[in-house]
C-alpha positions as CSV (number, residue, x, y, z in Angstrom):
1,X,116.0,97.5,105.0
2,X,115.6,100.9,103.0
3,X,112.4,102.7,104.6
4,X,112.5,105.4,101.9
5,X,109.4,106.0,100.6
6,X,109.1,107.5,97.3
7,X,106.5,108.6,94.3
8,X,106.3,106.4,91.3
9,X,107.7,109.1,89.5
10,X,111.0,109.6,91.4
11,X,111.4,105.5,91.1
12,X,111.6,106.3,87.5
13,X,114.5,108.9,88.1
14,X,116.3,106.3,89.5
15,X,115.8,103.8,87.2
16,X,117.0,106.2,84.3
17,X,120.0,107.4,86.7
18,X,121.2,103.8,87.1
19,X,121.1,103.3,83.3
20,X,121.9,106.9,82.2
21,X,124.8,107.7,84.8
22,X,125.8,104.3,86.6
23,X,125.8,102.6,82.5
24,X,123.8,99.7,84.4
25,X,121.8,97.4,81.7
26,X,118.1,97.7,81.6
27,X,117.7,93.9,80.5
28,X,119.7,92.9,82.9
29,X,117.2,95.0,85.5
30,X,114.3,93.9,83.9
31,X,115.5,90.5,84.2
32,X,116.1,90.6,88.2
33,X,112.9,92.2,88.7
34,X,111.2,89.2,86.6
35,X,113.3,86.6,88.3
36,X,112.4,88.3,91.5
37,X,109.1,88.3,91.7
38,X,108.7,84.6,90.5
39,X,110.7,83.4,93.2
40,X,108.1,85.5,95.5
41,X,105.4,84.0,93.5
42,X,106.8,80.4,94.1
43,X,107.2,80.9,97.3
44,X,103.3,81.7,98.0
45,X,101.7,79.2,95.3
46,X,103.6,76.2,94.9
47,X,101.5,73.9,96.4
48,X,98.0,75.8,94.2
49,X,99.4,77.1,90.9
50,X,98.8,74.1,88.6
51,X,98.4,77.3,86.2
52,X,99.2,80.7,85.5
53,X,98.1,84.1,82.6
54,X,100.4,86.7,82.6
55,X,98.9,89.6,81.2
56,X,101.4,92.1,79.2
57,X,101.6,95.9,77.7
58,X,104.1,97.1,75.8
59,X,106.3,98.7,78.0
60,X,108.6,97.8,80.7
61,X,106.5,96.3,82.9
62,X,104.9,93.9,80.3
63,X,108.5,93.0,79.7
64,X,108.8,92.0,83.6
65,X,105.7,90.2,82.9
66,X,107.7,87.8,80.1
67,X,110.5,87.2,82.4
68,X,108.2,86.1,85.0
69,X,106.6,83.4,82.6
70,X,109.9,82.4,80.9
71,X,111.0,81.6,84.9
72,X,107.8,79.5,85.0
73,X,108.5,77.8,82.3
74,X,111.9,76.8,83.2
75,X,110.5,75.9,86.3
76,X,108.0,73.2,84.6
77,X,104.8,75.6,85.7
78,X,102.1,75.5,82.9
79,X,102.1,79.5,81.7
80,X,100.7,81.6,79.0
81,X,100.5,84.9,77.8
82,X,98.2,87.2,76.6
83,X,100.0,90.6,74.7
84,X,97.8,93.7,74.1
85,X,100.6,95.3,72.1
86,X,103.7,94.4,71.3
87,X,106.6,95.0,73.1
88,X,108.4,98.8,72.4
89,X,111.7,99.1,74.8
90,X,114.8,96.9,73.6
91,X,114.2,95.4,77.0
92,X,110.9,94.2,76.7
93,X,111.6,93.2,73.0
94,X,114.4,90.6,74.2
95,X,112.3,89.2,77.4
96,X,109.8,88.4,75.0
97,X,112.0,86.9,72.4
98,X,113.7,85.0,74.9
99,X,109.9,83.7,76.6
100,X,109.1,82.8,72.9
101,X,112.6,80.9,71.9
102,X,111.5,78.9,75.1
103,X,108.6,76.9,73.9
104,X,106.5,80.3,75.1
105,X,102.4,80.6,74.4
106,X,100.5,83.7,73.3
107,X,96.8,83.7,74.0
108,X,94.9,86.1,71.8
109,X,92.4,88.3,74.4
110,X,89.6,87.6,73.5
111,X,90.5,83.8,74.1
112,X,91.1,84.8,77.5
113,X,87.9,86.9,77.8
114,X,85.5,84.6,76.2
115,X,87.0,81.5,76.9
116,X,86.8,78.9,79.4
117,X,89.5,78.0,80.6
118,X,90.8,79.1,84.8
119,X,93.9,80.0,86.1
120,X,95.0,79.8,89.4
121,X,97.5,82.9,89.3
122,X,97.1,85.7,87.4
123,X,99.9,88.1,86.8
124,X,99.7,92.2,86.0
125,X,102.5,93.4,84.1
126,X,100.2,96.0,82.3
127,X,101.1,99.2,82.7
128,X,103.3,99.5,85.9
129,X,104.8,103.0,87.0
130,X,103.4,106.4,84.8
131,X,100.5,105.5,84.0
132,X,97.6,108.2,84.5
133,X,94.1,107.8,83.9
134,X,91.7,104.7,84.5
135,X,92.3,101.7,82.4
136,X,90.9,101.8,78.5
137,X,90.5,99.1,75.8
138,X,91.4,95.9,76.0
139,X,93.8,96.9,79.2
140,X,89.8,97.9,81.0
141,X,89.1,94.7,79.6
142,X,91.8,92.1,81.2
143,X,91.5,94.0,84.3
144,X,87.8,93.8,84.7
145,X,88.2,90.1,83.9
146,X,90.9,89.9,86.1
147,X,88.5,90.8,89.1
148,X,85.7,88.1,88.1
149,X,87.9,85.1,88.5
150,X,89.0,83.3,91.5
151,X,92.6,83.2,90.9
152,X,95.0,84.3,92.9
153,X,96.6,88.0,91.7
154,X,100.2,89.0,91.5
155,X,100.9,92.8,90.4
156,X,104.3,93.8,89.3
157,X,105.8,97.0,90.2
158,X,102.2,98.3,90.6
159,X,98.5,97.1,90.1
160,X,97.3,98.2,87.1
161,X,94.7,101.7,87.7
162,X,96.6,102.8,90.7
163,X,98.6,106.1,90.5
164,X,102.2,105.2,92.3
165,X,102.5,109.4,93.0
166,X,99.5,109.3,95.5
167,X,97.7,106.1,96.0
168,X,94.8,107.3,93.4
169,X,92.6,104.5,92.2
170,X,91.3,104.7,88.6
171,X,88.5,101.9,87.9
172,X,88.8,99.4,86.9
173,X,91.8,98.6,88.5
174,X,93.5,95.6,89.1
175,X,92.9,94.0,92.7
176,X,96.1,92.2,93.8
177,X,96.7,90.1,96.4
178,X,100.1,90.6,96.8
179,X,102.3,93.1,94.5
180,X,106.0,92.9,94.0
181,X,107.3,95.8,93.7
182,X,111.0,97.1,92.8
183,X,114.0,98.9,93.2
184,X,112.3,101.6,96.3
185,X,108.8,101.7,97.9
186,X,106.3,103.6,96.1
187,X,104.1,106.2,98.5
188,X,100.5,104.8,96.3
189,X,101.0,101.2,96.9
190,X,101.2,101.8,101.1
191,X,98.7,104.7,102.2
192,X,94.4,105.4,100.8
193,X,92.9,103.1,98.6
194,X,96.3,101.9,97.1
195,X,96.7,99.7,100.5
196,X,93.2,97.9,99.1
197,X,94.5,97.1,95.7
198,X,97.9,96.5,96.0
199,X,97.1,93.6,98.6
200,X,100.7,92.7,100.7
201,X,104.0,94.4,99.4
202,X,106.8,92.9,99.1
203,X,110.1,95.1,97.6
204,X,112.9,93.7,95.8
205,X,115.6,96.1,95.4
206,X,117.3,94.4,92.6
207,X,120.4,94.3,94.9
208,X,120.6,98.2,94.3
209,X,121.8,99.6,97.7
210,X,120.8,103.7,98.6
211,X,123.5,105.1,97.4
212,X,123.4,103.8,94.1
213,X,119.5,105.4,93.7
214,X,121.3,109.2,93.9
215,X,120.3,112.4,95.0
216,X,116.3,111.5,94.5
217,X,114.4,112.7,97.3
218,X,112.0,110.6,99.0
219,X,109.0,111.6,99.9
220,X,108.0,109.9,103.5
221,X,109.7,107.8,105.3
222,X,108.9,103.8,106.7
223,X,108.0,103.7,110.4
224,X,110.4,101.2,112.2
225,X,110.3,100.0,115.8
226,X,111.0,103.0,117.5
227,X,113.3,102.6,120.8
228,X,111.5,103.7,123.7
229,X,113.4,105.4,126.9
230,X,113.2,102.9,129.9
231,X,111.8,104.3,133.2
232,X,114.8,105.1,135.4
233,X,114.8,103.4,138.7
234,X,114.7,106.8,141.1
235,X,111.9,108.2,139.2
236,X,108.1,109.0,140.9
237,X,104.9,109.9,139.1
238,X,105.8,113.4,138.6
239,X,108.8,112.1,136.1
240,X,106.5,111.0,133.4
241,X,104.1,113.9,133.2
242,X,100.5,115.0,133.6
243,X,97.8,114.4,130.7
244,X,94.7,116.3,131.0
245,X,92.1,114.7,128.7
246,X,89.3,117.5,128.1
247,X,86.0,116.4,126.6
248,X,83.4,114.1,127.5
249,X,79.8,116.4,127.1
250,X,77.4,114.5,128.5
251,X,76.6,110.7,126.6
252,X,79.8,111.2,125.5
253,X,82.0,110.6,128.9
254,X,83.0,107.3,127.3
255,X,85.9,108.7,124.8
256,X,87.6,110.7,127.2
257,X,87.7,107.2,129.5
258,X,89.4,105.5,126.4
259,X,92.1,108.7,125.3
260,X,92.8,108.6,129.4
261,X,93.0,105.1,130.0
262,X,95.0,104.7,126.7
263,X,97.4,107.6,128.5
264,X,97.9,106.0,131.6
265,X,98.9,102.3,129.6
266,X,101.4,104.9,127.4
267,X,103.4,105.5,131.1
268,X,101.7,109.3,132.0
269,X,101.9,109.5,135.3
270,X,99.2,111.0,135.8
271,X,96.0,111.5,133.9
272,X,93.1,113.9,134.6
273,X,89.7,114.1,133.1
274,X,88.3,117.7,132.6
275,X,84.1,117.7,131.9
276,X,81.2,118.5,132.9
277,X,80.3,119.2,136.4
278,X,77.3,115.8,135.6
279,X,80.8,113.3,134.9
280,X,82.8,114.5,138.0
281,X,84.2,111.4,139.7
282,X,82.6,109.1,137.4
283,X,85.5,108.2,136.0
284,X,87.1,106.4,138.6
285,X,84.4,103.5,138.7
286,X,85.4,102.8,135.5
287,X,89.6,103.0,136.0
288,X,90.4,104.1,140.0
289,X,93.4,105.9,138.8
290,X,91.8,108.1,136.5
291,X,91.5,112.1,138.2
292,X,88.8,114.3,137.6
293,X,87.8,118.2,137.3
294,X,85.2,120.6,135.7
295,X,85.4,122.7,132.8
296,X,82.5,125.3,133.1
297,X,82.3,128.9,131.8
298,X,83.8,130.6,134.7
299,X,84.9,127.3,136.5
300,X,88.2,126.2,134.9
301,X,90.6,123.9,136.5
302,X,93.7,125.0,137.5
303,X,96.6,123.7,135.1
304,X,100.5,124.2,135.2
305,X,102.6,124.5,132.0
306,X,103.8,121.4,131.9
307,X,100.4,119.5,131.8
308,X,99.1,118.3,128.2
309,X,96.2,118.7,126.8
310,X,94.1,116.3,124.7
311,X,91.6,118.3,123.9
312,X,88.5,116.7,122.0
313,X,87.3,113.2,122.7
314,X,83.6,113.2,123.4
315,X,83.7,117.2,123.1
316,X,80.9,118.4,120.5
317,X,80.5,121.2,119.5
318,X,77.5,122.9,121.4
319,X,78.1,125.6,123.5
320,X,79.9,123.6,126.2
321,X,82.6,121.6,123.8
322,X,83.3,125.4,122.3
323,X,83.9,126.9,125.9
324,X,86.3,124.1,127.2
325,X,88.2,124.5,123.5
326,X,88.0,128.4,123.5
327,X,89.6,127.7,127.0
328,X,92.4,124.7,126.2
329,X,93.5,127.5,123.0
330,X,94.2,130.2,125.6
331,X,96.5,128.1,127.4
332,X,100.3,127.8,126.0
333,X,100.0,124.2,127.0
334,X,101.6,121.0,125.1
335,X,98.5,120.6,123.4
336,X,97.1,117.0,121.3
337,X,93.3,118.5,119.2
338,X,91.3,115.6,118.1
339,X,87.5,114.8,117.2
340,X,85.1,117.4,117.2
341,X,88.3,119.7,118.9
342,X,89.4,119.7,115.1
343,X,85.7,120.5,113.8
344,X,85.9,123.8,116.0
345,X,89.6,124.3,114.9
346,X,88.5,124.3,111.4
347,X,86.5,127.2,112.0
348,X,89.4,129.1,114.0
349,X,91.2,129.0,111.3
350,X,94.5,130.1,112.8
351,X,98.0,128.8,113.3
352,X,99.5,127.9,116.5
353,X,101.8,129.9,118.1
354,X,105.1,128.1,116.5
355,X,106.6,127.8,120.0
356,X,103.7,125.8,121.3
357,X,103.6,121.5,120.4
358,X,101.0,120.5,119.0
359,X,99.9,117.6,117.5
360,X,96.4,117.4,115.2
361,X,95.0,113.6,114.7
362,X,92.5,114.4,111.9
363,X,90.7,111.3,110.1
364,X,90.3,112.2,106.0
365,X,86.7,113.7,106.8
366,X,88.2,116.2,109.7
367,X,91.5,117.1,107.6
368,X,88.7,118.0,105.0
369,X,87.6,120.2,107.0
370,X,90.8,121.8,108.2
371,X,91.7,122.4,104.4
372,X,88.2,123.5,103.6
373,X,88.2,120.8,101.1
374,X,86.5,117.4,100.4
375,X,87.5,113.7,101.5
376,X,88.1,112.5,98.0
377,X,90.5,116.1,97.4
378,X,92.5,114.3,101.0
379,X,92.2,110.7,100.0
380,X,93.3,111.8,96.1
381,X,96.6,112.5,97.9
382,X,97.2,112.0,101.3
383,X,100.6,113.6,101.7
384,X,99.8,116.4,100.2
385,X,96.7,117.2,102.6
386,X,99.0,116.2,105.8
387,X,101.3,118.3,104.8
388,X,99.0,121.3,104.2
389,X,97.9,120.7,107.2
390,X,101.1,121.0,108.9
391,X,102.2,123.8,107.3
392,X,98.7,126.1,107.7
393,X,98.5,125.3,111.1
394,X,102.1,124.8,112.9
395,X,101.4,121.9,114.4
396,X,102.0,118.0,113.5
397,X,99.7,116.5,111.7
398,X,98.6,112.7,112.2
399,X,96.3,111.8,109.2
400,X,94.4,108.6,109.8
401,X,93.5,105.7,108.0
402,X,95.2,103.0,105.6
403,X,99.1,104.0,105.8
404,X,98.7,106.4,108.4
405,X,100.8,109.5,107.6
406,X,102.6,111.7,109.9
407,X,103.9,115.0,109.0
408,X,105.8,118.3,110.4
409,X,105.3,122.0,108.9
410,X,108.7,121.6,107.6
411,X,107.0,118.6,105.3
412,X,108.8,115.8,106.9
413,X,107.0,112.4,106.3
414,X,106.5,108.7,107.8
415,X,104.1,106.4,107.4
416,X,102.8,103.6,109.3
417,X,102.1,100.1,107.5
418,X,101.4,98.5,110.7
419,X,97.8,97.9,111.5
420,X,94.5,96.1,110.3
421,X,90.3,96.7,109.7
422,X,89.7,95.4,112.9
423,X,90.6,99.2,114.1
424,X,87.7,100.6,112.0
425,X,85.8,101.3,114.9
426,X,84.6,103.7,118.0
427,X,86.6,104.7,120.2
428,X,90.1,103.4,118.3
429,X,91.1,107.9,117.8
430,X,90.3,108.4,120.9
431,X,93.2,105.7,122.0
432,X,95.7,107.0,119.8
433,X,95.0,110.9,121.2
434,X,96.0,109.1,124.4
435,X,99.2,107.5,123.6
436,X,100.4,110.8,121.9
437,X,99.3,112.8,124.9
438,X,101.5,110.7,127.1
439,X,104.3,110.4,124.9
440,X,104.7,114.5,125.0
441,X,104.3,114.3,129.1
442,X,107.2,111.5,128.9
443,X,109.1,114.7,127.3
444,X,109.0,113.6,123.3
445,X,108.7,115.9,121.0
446,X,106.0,116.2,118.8
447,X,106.7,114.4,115.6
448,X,107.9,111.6,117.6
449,X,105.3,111.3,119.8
450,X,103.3,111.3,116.7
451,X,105.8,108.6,115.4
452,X,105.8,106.6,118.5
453,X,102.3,107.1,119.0
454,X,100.8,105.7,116.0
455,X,103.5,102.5,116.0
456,X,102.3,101.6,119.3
457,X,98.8,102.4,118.5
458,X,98.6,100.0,115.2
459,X,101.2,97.2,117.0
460,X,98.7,96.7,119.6
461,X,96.4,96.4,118.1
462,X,97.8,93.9,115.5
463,X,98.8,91.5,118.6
464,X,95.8,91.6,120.1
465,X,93.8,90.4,116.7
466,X,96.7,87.5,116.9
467,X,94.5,86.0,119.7
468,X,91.0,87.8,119.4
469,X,91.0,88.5,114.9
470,X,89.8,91.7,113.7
471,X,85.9,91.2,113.6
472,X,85.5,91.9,117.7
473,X,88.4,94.2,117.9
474,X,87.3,97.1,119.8
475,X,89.2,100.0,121.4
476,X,89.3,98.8,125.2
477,X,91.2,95.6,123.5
478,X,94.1,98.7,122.3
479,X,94.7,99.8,125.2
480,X,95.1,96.4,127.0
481,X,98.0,95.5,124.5
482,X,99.7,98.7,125.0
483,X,102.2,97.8,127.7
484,X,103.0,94.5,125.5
485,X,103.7,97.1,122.5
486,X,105.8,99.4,124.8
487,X,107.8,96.5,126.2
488,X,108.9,95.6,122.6
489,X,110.2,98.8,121.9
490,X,112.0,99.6,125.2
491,X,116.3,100.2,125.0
492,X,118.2,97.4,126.3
């Protein structure tokens, strides 16, 4: 499978470089997309559709729209079609002559908006890839409609009112529950409010392989399994590294229990909580294993270079959470900054030292903050913000949330479609600052234990929801499925 990811925009490069330069025949595309996504459609509703609206524009995309329903009227389904222009490409012209030569029916709009009559599938062939700006007109219109009813929703290529380039949602837009998309993915459909609209993606390359989609530059990359290195039978606890976890002011001892408990499932070998003087030894009556030392002004804990640092979890920022950070930012430690860590970063303002890994986990509020911006300037575009982060402060950055993006100062990429709601709760960041944390003790470097870290973070927690569903998901139920993650990633 191709785990480019690219912008709507570059999709439409390689659609005109296969017509343009490879002479390939845009009816013939439009028709393998059409055919495509029926067969997908089939395959979902055959045993509900005893009816289906396709709603067309007058581009492209409509013109997908008319293959799909000339397929289901070949294939005996009862379909209509409801135009709000007609068709302009050659392409789209032919796939609606060909749906009409067939026995094809139009249904004027406001038939459809005033009328009576229910579907059980309705398709978006809209507007597809380019469009900009929320939906107007009659297209508002069908959408809006759309919504009310209680069919089932197919978008093609993309739901209508989502911006392909950066996962923008225009209202109204069209709320799918599934979208076929084609020829590459598209970054908007898999990260920030896209993931809500376009519902589950399926791609269908239209048999077009990489090379054939030229010199077009993706812009992420898919996160795969990754294939974890298994623990070599002569090795002690000193092999896989030392995780210090500092944070955990007091009523807040509870995250820096999670991010080192998370650590120790990851493989560290050893994992140390550094708080207040009130916590010391308190965490070992909640996990034996679990070390613990005091960060005080002029009582730091002695540390060797090749610790990490997870500095953050349960931290705040009064005058004790700024000490132990002033102190983990002296150090030229491996260093993971999470939570209120990034808060106090935000106001430091400064770049790493470029020899030093770090990783940053900022959710959309705390990047905000690191770019002295706003969550809907992050969530507007999501790879742009992890990549300014990156880049301002030489470090990885691990922006949370729906298609969780990881990126490196150099702008590198991947994104994570693994994971579920159940995860939208306390104590699930201060988990993942774990895993990451013990990933760089195991020796990985920092954008793949930012890599690593986030696949194991979301697998977990999608078996566990198998047995347990997402409702009562909590962060202690993470770090319990870790080792069955890890296991399924191990070489050999």
């Amino acid at each position: 499978m191709d785990s480019r990811i690219f912008t709507g925009t570059s999709v439409q490069a390689i659609d005109r470089h296969l017509i343009n330069d490879l002479g390939m025949d845009s009816a013939g595309l439009m028709r393998s997309a059409g055919e495509s996504a029926f067969v997908a459609l089939r395959e979902r509703y055959a045993d509900s559709a005893q009816s289906m609206l396709v709603l067309c524009g007058p581009g492209n995309n409509g013109g997908d729209g008319y293959v799909v329903a000339l397929a289901a009227l070949q294939a005996d389904w009862p379909v209509q079609c409801v135009a709000t222009n007609a068709p302009k490409s050659e392409a789209a012209k032919l796939a609606f002559k060909r749906y009409c030569e067939a026995g094809g029916q139009l249904c004027a709009v406001d038939q459809i908006i005033g009328g009576e009559t229910r579907y059980d599938v309705i398709v978006d062939a809209l507007l597809g890839l380019g469009q900009t700006g929320a939906p107007r007109g009659v297209i508002g219109e069908l959408v809006q409609w759309s919504n009310e009813q209680s069919a089932c929703r197919l978008a093609l290529d993309v739901p209508t009112g989502l911006n392909a380039d950066t996962g923008e949602v225009r209202e109204p837009a069209f709320l799918a529950d599934f979208t076929v998309t084609f020829l590459a993915h598209k970054i908007g459909l898999l990260t920030g409010a896209g993931v809500n609209y376009a519902g589950e993606v399926l791609l269908e390359s239209l048999g077009i392989t990489p090379a054939q989609q030229g010199s077009i530059v993706p812009v992420a990359g898919l996160l795969e399994q990754p294939t974890l290195k298994p623990r070599r039978p002569d090795s002690h606890k000193g092999t896989y590294g030392h995780v210090m976890v500092v944070g955990g002011d007091n009523g807040m001892l509870g995250a820096t229990l999670l991010a080192g408990a998370a650590a120790f499932r990851s493989g560290a070998g050893k994992v140390t909580l550094a708080s207040t003087e009130a916590h010391l030894d308190k965490a070992a009556h909640w996990m034996p294993e679990l070390m613990s030392t005091v960060v005080e002004v002029g009582k730091y804990p002695a540390i060797s270079s090749r610790e990490i640092l997870a500095v953050g979890p349960g931290l705040g920022t009064d005058a004790w959470g700024r000490d132990a950070f002033d102190w983990s930012l002296q150090q030229s430690n491996a260093l993971v900054v999470d939570a209120d860590a990034l808060t106090l970063l935000a106001a430091h303002n400064e770049p790493f030292a470029a020899s030093r890994p770090v990783v940053l986990t900022p959710h959309p509020g705390e990047a905000a903050r690191l770019l002295h911006s706003t969550i809907a300037d992050v969530q507007k575009d999501r790879v742009n913000a992890a990549r300014e982060i990156a880049r301002k402060y030489r470090a990885v950055c691990v922006l949370k949330g729906a298609g969780t993006l990881i990126a490196d100062p150099s702008g590198r990429v991947a994104l994570c479609k693994l994971g579920n709601p159940g995860m939208a709760s306390a104590g699930m960041g201060d988990v993942l600052t774990g895993i990451i944390a013990a990933l760089l003790a195991q020796g990985y470097n920092p954008f793949d234990a930012g890599c690593d870290g986030v696949w194991l973070h979301a697998k977990s927690a999608d078996l566990q929801c198998q047995t347990i569903g997402e409702a009562g998901l909590i962060a202690s139920d993470v770090i319990q499925g870790l080792p069955l993650a890890w296991a399924s990633c191990l070489k050999g």
